[in-house]
C-alpha positions as CSV (number, residue, x, y, z in Angstrom):
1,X,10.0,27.5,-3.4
2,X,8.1,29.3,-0.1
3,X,7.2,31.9,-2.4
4,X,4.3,29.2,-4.7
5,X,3.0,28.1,-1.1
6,X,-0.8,29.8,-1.5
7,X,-2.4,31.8,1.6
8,X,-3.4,28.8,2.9
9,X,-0.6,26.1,2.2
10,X,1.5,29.4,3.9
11,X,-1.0,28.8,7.2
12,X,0.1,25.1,6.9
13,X,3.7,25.8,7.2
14,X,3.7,28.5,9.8
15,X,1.2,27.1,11.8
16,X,2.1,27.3,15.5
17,X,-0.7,25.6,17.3
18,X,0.6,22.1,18.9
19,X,-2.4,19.9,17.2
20,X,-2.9,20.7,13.2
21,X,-5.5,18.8,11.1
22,X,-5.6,19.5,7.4
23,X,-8.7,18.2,5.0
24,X,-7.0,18.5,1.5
25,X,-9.0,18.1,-1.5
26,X,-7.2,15.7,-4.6
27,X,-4.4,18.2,-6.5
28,X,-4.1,20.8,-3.7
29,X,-0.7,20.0,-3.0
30,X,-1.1,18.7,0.4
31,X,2.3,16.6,0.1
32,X,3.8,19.8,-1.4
33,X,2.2,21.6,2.0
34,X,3.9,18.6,4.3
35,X,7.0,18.9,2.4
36,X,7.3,22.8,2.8
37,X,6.3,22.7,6.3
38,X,9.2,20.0,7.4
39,X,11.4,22.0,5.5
40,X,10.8,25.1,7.3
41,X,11.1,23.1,10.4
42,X,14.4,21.7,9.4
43,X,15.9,25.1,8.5
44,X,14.6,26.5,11.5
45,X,15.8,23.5,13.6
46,X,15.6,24.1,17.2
47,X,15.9,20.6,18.3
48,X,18.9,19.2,20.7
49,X,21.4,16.9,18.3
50,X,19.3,14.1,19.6
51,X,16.0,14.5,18.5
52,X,14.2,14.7,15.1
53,X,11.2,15.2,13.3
54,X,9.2,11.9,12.2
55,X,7.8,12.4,8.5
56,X,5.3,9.7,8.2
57,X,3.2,8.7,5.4
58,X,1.4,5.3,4.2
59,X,3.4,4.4,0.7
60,X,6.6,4.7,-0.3
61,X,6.1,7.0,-2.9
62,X,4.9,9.2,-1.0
63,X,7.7,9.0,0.9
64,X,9.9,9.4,-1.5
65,X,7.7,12.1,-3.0
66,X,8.6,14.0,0.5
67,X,12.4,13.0,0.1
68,X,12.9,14.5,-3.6
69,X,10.9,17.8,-2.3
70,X,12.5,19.2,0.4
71,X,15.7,19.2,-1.4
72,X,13.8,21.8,-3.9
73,X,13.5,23.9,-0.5
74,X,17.3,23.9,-0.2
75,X,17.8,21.2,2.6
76,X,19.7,18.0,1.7
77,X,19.3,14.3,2.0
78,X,17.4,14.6,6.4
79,X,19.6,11.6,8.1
80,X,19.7,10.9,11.7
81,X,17.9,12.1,14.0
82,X,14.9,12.4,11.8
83,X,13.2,10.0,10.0
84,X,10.8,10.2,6.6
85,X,9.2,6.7,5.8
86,X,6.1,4.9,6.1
87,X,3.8,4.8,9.5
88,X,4.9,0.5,9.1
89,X,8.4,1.3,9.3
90,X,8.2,3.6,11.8
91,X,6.4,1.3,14.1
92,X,8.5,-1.6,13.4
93,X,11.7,0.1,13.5
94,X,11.1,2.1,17.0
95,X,8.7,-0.2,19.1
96,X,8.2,-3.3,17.5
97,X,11.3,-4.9,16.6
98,X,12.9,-3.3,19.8
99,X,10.5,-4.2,22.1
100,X,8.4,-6.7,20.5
101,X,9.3,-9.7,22.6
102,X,8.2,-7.9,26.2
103,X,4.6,-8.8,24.9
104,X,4.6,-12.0,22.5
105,X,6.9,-14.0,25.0
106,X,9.8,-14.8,22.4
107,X,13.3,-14.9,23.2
108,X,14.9,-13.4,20.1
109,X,14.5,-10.3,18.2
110,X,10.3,-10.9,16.4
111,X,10.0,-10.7,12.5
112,X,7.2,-9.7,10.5
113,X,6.2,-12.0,8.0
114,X,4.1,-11.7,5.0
115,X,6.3,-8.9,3.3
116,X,6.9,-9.3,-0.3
117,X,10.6,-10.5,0.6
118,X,8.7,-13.1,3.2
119,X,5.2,-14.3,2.1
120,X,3.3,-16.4,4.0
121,X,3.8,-20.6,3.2
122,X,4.2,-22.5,7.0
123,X,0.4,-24.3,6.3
124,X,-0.8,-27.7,4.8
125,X,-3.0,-26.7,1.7
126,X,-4.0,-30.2,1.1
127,X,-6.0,-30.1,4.5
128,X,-9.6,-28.5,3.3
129,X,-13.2,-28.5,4.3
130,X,-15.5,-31.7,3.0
131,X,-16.1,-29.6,-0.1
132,X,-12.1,-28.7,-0.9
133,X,-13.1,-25.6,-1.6
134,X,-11.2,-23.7,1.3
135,X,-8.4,-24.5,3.6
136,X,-9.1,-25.2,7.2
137,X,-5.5,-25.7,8.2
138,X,-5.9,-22.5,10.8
139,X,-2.0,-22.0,10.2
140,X,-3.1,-20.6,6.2
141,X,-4.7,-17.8,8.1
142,X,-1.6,-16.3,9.8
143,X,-1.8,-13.2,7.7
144,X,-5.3,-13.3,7.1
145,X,-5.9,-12.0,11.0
146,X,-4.7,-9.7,13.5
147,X,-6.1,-8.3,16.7
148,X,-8.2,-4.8,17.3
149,X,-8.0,-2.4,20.2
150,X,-10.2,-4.8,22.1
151,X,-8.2,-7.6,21.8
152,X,-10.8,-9.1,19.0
153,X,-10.1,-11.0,16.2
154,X,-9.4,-8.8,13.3
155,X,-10.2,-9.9,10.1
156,X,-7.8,-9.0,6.8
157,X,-9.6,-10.6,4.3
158,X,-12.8,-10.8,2.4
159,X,-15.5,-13.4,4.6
160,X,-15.0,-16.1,1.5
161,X,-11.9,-16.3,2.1
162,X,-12.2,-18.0,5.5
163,X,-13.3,-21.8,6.1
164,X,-16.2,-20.3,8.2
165,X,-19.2,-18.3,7.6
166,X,-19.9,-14.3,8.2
167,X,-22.3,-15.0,11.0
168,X,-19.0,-16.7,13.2
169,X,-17.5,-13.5,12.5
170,X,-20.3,-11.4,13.7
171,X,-21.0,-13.5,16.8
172,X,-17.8,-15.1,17.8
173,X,-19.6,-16.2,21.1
174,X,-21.6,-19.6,21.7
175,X,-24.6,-19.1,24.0
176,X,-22.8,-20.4,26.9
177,X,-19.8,-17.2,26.4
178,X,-17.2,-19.1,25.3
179,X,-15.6,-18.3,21.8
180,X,-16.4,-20.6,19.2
181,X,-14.3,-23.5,18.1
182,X,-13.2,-21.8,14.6
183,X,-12.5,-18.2,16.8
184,X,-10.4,-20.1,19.4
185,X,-8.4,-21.8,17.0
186,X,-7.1,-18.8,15.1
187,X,-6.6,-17.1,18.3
188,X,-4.4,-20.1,19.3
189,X,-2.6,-20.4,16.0
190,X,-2.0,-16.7,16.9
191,X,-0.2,-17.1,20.2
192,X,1.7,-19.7,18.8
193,X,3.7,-17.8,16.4
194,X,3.5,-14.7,18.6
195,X,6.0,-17.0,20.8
196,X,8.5,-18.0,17.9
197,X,8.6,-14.4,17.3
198,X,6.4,-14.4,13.9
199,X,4.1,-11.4,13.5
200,X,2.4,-9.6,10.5
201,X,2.1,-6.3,9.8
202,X,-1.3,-5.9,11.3
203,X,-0.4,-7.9,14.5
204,X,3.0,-5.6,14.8
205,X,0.7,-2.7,14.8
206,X,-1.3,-4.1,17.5
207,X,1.9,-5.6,19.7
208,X,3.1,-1.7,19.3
209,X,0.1,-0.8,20.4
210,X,-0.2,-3.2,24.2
211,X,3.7,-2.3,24.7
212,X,3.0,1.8,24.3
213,X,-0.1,1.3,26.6
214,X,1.7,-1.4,29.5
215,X,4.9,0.6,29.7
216,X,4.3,4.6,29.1
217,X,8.2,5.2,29.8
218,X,8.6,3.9,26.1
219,X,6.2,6.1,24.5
220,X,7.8,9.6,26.8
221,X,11.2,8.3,24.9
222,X,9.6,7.7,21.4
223,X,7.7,11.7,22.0
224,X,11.5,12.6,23.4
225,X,13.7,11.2,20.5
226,X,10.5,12.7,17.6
227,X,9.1,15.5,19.0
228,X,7.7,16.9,15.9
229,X,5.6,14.6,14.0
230,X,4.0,15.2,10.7
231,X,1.5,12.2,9.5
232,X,0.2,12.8,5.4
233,X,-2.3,10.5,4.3
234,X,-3.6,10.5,7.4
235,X,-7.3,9.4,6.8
236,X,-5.9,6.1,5.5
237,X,-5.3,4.8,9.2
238,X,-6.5,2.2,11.3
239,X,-8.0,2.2,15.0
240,X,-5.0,0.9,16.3
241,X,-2.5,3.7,14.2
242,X,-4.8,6.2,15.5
243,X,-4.5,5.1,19.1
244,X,-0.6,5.2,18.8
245,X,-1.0,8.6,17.5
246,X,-3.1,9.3,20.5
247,X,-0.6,7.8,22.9
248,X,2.3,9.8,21.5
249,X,0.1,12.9,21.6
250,X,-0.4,12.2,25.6
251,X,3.2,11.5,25.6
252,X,3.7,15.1,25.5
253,X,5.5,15.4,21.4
254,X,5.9,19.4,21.0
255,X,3.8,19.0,18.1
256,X,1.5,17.1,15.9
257,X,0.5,17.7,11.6
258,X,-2.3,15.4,10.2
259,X,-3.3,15.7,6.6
260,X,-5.9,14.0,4.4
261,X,-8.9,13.9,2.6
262,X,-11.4,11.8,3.8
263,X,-13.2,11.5,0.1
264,X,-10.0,9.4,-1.2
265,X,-10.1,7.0,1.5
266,X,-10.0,4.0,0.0
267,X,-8.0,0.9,2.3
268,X,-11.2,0.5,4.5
269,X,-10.8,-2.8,3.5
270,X,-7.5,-2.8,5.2
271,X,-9.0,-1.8,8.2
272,X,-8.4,2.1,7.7
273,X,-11.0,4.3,9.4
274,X,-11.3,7.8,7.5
275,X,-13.9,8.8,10.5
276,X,-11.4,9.0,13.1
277,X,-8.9,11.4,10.7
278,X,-12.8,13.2,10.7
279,X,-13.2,13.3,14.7
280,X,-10.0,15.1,14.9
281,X,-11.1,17.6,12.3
282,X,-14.5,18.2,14.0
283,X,-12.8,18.1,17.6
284,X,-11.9,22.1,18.6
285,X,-8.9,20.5,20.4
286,X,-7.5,20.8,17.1
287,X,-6.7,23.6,14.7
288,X,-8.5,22.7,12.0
289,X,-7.6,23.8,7.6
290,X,-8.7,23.5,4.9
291,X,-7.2,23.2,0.8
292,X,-9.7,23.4,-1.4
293,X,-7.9,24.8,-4.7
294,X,-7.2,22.1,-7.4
295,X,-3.8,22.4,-8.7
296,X,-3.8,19.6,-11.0
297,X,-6.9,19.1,-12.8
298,X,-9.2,21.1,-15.3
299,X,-12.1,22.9,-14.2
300,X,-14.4,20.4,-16.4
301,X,-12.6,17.8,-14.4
302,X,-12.8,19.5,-11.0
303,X,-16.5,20.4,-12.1
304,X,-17.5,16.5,-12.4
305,X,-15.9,15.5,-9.4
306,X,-17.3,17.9,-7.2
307,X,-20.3,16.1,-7.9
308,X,-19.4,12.8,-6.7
309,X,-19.8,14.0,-3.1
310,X,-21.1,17.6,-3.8
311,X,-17.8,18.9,-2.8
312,X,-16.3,22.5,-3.5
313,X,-12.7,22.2,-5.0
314,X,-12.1,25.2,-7.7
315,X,-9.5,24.6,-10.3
316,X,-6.7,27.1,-10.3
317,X,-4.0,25.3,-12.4
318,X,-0.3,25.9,-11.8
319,X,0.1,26.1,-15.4
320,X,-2.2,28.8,-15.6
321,X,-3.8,26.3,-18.5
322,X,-7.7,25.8,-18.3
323,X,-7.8,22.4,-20.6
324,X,-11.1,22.5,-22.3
325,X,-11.8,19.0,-22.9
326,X,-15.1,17.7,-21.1
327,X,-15.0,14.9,-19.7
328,X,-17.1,11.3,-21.1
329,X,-18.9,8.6,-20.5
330,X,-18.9,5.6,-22.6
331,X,-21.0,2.3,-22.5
332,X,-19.0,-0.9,-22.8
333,X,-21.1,-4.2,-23.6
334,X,-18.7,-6.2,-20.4
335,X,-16.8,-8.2,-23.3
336,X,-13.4,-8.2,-23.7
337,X,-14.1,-7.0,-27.6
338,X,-15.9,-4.2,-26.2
339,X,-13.3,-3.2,-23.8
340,X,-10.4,-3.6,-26.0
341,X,-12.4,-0.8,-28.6
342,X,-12.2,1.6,-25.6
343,X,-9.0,1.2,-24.6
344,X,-7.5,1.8,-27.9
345,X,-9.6,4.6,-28.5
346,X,-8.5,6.1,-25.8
347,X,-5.3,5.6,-26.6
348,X,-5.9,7.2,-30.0
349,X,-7.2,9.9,-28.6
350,X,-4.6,10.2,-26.3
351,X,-1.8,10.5,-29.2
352,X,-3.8,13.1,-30.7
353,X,-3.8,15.4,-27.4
354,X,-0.2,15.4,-27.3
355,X,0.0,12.8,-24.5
356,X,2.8,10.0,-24.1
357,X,2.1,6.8,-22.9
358,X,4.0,7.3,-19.6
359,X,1.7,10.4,-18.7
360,X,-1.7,8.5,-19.4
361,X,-3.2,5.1,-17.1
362,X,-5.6,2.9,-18.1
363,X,-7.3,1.6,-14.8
364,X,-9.7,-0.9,-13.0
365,X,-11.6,-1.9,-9.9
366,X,-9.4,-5.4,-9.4
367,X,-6.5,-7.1,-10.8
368,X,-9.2,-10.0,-11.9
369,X,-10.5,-7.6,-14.8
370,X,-7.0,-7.1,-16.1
371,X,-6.7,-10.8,-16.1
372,X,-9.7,-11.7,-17.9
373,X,-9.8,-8.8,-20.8
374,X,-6.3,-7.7,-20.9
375,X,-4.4,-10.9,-20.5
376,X,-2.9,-9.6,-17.5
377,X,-1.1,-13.0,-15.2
378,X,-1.7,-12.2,-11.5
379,X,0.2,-14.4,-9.6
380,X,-1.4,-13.6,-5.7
381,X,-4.8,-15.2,-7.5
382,X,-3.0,-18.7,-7.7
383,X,-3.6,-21.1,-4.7
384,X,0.0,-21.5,-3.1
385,X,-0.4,-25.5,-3.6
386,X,-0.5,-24.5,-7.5
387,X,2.9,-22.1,-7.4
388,X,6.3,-24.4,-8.0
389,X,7.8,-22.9,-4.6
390,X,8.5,-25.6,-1.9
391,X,8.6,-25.5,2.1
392,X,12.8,-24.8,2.9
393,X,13.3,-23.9,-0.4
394,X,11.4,-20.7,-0.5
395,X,14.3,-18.5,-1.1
396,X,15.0,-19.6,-4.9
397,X,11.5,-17.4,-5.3
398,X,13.5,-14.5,-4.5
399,X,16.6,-15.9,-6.3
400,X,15.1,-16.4,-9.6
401,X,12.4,-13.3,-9.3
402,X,15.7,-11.5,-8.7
403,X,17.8,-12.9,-11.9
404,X,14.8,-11.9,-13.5
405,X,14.8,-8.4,-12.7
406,X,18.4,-8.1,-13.5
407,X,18.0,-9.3,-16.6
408,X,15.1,-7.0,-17.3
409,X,17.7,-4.4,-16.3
410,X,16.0,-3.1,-12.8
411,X,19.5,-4.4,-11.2
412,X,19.0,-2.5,-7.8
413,X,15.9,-4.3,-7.0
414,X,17.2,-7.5,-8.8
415,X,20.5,-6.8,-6.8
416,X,18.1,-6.6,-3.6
417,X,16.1,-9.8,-4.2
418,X,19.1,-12.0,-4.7
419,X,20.8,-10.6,-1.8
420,X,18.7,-11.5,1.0
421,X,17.5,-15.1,-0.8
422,X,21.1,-15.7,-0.4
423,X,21.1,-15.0,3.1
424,X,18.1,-16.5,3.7
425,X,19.7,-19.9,2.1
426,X,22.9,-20.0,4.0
427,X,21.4,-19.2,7.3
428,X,18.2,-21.5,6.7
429,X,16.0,-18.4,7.9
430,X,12.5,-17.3,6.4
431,X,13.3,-13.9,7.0
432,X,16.6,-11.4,6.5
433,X,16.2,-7.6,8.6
434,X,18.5,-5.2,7.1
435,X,20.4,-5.2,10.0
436,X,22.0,-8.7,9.6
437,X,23.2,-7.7,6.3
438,X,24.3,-4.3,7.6
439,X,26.5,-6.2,10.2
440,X,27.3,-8.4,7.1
441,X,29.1,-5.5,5.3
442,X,30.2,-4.2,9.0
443,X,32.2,-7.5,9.8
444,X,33.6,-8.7,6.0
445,X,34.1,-5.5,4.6
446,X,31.7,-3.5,1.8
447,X,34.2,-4.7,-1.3
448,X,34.8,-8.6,-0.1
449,X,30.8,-8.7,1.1
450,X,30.0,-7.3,-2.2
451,X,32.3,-9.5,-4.0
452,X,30.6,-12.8,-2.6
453,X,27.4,-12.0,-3.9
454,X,28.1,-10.9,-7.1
455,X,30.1,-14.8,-7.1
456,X,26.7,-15.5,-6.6
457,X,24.8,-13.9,-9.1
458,X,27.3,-15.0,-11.6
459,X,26.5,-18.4,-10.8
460,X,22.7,-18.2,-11.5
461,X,21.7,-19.0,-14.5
462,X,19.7,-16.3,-16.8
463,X,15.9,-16.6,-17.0
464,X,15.0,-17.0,-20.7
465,X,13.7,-20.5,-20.4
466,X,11.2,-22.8,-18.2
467,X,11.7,-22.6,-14.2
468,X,12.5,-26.7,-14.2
469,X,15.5,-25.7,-16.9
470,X,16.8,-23.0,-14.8
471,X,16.8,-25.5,-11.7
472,X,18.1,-28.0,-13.9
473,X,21.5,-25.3,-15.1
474,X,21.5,-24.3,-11.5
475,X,22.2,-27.8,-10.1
476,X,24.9,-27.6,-13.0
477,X,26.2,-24.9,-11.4
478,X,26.7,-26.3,-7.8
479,X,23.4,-25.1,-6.7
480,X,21.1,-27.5,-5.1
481,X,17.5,-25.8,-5.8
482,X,14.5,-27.6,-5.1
483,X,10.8,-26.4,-7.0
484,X,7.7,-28.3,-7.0
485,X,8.7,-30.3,-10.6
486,X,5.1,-30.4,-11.5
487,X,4.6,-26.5,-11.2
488,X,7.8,-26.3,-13.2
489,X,7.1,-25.8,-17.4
490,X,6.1,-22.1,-16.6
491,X,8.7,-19.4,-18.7
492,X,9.9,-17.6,-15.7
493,X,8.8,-14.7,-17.7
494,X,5.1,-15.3,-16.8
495,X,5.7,-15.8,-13.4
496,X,7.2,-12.3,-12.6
497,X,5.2,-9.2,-14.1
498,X,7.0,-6.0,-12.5
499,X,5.6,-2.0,-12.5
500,X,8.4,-0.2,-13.9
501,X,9.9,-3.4,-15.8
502,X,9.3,-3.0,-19.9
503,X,7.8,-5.7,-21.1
504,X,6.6,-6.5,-24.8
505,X,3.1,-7.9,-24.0
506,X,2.5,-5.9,-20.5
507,X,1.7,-1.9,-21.4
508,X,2.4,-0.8,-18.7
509,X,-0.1,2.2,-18.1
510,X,-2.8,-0.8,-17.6
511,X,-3.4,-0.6,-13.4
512,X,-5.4,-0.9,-10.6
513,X,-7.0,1.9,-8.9
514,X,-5.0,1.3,-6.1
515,X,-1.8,1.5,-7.8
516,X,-2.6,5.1,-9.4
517,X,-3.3,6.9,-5.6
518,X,-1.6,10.0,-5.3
519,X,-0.7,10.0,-9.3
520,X,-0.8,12.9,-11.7
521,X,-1.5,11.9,-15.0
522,X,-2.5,13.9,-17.8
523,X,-5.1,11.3,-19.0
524,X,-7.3,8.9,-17.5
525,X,-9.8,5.9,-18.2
526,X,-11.3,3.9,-15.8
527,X,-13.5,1.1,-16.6
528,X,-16.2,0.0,-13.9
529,X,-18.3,-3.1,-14.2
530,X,-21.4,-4.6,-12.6
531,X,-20.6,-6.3,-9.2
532,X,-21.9,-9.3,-7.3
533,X,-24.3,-7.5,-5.2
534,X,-24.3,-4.0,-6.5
535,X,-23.3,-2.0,-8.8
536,X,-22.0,1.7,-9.4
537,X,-25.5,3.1,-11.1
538,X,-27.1,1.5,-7.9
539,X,-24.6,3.4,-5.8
540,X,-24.8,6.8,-7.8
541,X,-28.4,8.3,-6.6
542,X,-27.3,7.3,-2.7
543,X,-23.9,8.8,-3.3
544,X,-21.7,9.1,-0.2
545,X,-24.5,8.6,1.8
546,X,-24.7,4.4,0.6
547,X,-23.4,2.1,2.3
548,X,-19.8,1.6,4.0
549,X,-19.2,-0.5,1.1
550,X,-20.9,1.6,-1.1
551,X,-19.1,4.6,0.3
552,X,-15.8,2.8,0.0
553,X,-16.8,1.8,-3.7
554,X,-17.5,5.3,-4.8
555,X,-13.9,6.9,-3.0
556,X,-12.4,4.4,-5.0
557,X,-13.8,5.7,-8.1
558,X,-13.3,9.2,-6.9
559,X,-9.7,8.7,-6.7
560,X,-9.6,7.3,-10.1
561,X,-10.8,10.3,-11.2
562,X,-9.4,13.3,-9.7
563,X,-5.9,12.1,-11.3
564,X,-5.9,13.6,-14.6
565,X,-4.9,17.2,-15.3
566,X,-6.8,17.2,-18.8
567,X,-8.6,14.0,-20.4
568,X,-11.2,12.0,-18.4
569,X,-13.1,8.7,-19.4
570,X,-15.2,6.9,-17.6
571,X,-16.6,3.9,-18.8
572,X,-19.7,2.2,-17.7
573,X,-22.3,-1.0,-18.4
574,X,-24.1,0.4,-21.7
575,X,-27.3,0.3,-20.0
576,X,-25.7,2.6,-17.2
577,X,-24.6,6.0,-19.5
578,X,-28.2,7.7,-18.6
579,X,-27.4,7.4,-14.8
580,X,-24.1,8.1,-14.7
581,X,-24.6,11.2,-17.6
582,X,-27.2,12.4,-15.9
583,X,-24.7,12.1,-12.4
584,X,-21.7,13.9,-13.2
585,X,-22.2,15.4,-16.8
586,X,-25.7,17.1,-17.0
């Protein structure tokens, strides 16, 4: 496998400079690159037994992407001492859960909350401002806020989202220098649950971040224990990631890999900040590469998206095919009729070109437009007061989503679900770490532990019927569920809709952007609409030089498009074509 690294994915891996930045362009192999280069590492292991090499990335696929590849470099499954997973878990598992309670003042192990095993309920949604329009219970904000490097407020969510205005946001301060009322609260709220041990994600980023900074012996053992750390995706972190990068770095690691490309950064809303992957690119105390060969996509492809931020990839295909379909640009009139036309032509034309529905993706800005023209149920749109799940009976979410999926025949994850909603009922917890169900299996024994929960699952009753009926057969069964009766006449099939789970009425190459990062697809159609206060034609003439939303707005789009190896669609507002044609095509 060495032997398809190019000259400079070769550089990449042999690199021996202590601080590496890499600016990949999309299809340029830059997990491939990673992959190779902790490989080599690993078969050239000069580590002590108790010390490893932290592989770090931002998804899970890509994660697992790194997993599956360096077996194709002939090294097996990397166990302890090294560790390949996401820049959350990495965090969590080696300063915040450890150490966590030296900073938020608990006296038990903290828990992040908000993960899709543990969302968010402890608030009153019945308490809301004079017009009922948002909720002003400060405790519905939990995972809604965090802190920044400053120790300010951080906001997670869109402005409309919060009971207050963007102006509070901006200027948190009244004019005598104390916070404002609605600031003060949240902050309050915050402390609170910092003290029971509750944190999200964001805040176990930032509680990471104090610890490293108040007690540098911790960081000198995380740079002892992961000397060698390799961070892909890298322009996709936040201020405070960064930081902890920055703090390892001083810590003395042996040495540092960052890769990215700053074009496809596209969680800004999440807080990422692509300049800072940039300041390390431009900063000459670090080695600094560059991919700019496209391995993935045609050269008509490559040739349109270069000219989305008049970049310079070059297409040299891996399968030494040049695909000569240009790429289009179709008007839709923004009705569903309209919409529907393109789809399936694309679709048509897709079948003609050879190309299976699992290599082709049908994709959008936000899950709202897959709702409204495609039929598509999103579930996270729904006020919480409106789903059937009750306070101390959130568990039977995960019981029934997990009965679901094993039905569906996805019986690891439905296996999963099941599991720790069980756990979570018996010991009247919100939350389950793997740890307590590792000590679980420790204690009873694999075969007896899995024994009693396959009782279990026998016992709960298959989901072809309402939620209220399933309750109502549960009960039968010994099991004393509790739903919100009112929110009960839903088929549980609408309530669950599962990427990777078959349905009849879901095709399941219609996604988000989001969803498609880091893809490669054969085919591709992305539909873009007008928005609120702009829209893409607006955006196209300012390019990368727009706004931060703007800029955001076209990486997304960007992404979108450098997935496909060989068919491209983009489709626009009718009265757009000229601008975008004229943009990309002429």
């Amino acid at each position: 496998m060495f032997e398809r690294l190019s000259p400079t994915q070769r550089e990449i891996v042999d690199c021996p400079d202590r601080r590496i930045v890499v600016k990949a362009c999309p299809g340029s192999g830059k997990t491939f690159s990673v992959t190779a280069r902790l490989a080599r590492l690993l078969c050239n292991n000069q580590l002590n037994k108790h010390q490893g090499i932290a592989a770090i990335s931002f998804t899970h696929t890509a994660c697992d992407e790194i997993k599956n590849g360096i077996q194709k470099f002939g090294v097996s499954n990397v166990t302890y001492p090294h560790f390949i997973g996401t820049i959350d878990s990495f965090i969590n598992n080696y300063i915040f859960f450890p150490y966590g309670h030296l900073f938020m003042g608990c006296n038990k192990r903290p828990e992040v909350i908000g993960t899709e095993y543990n969302p968010w309920f402890n608030y009153d949604a019945t308490i809301r401002n004079y017009d009922r329009t948002k909720i002003i219970d400060p405790n519905y904000y939990f995972d809604k806020v965090s802190f920044g490097l400053s120790d300010n407020l951080l906001r997670l969510a869109p402005y409309q989202v919060f009971n207050f205005g963007k102006s509070d946001w901006d200027n948190p301060y009244k004019k005598d220098g104390n916070l404002k009322k609605v600031i003060s609260d949240l902050i309050e709220m915050k402390v609170i649950h910092f003290r029971s041990g509750k944190a999200n994600q964001a805040d176990a980023n930032y509680i990471a971040y104090k610890i490293l900074t108040k007690y540098p012996v911790i960081a000198k053992n995380i740079a002892q224990k992961f000397p060698i750390l390799i961070v892909d995706e890298a322009q996709d972190t936040t201020a405070i990631q960064m930081a902890l990068i920055d703090i390892l770095d001083r810590a003395n690691v042996n040495s540092i890999l960052l890769v990215g490309d700053p074009d496809q950064a596209i969680f800004e809303w999440n807080t990422a900040e692509p300049s800072l992957f940039m300041a390390k690119y431009d900063s000459p105390a670090w080695t600094s590469l560059e991919l700019t060969e496209n391995r993935r996509s045609s050269s008509n492809i490559c040739r349109v998206n270069n000219r989305f931020f008049n970049s310079n990839m070059v297409s040299v295909s891996e399968e030494d095919i040049d695909y000569p379909v240009i790429p289009s640009i179709v008007g839709h009139s923004s009705q569903s009729d309209s919409i529907n036309q393109i789809k399936n032509d694309f679709v048509n034309e897709c079948q003609k070109l050879g190309i299976s529905e699992d290599h082709y993706a049908i994709t959008y800005r936000g899950r709202k437009f897959g709702e409204i023209h495609f039929g598509l149920m999103d579930e996270s749109r729904t006020d919480q007061n409106e789903k059937p799940w009750v306070h101390g009976y959130y568990y039977v979410r995960d019981l029934v989503h997990g009965k679901y999926l094993i039905n569906k025949g996805a019986h690891k994850k439905g296996f999963s679900l099941i599991e720790r909603g069980y756990h979570k009922m018996q010991e009247g917890q919100s939350y389950i770490p793997i740890e307590f169900i590792r000590n679980k299996i420790k204690n009873l024994g694999f075969r007896y532990y899995r024994d009693i929960i396959f009782q279990f699952i026998r016992k709960l009753p298959d989901t072809n019927c309402t939620l209220s009926q399933w309750i109502a057969q549960a009960r039968n069964n010994g099991l004393n569920f509790s739903i919100n009766t009112n929110k009960g006449d839903s088929n549980i099939s609408n309530l669950f809709h599962e990427d990777g789970i078959t349905t009849t009425d879901i095709p399941k190459y219609l996604r988000t952007i989001h969803s498609v990062k880091g893809m490669t697809l054969e085919g591709m159609l992305v539909f873009l609409v007008k928005k609120d206060v702009f829209n893409y034609a607006t955006l196209l003439p300012q390019a990368y030089n727009a706004t931060p939303e703007g800029q955001e707005q076209m990486r997304i789009v960007y992404v979108a498009c450098t997935r496909p190896k060989k068919l491209l669609w983009i489709a626009v507002p009718a009265e757009d074509v000229g601008v975008w044609t004229k943009k990309l095509l002429e």
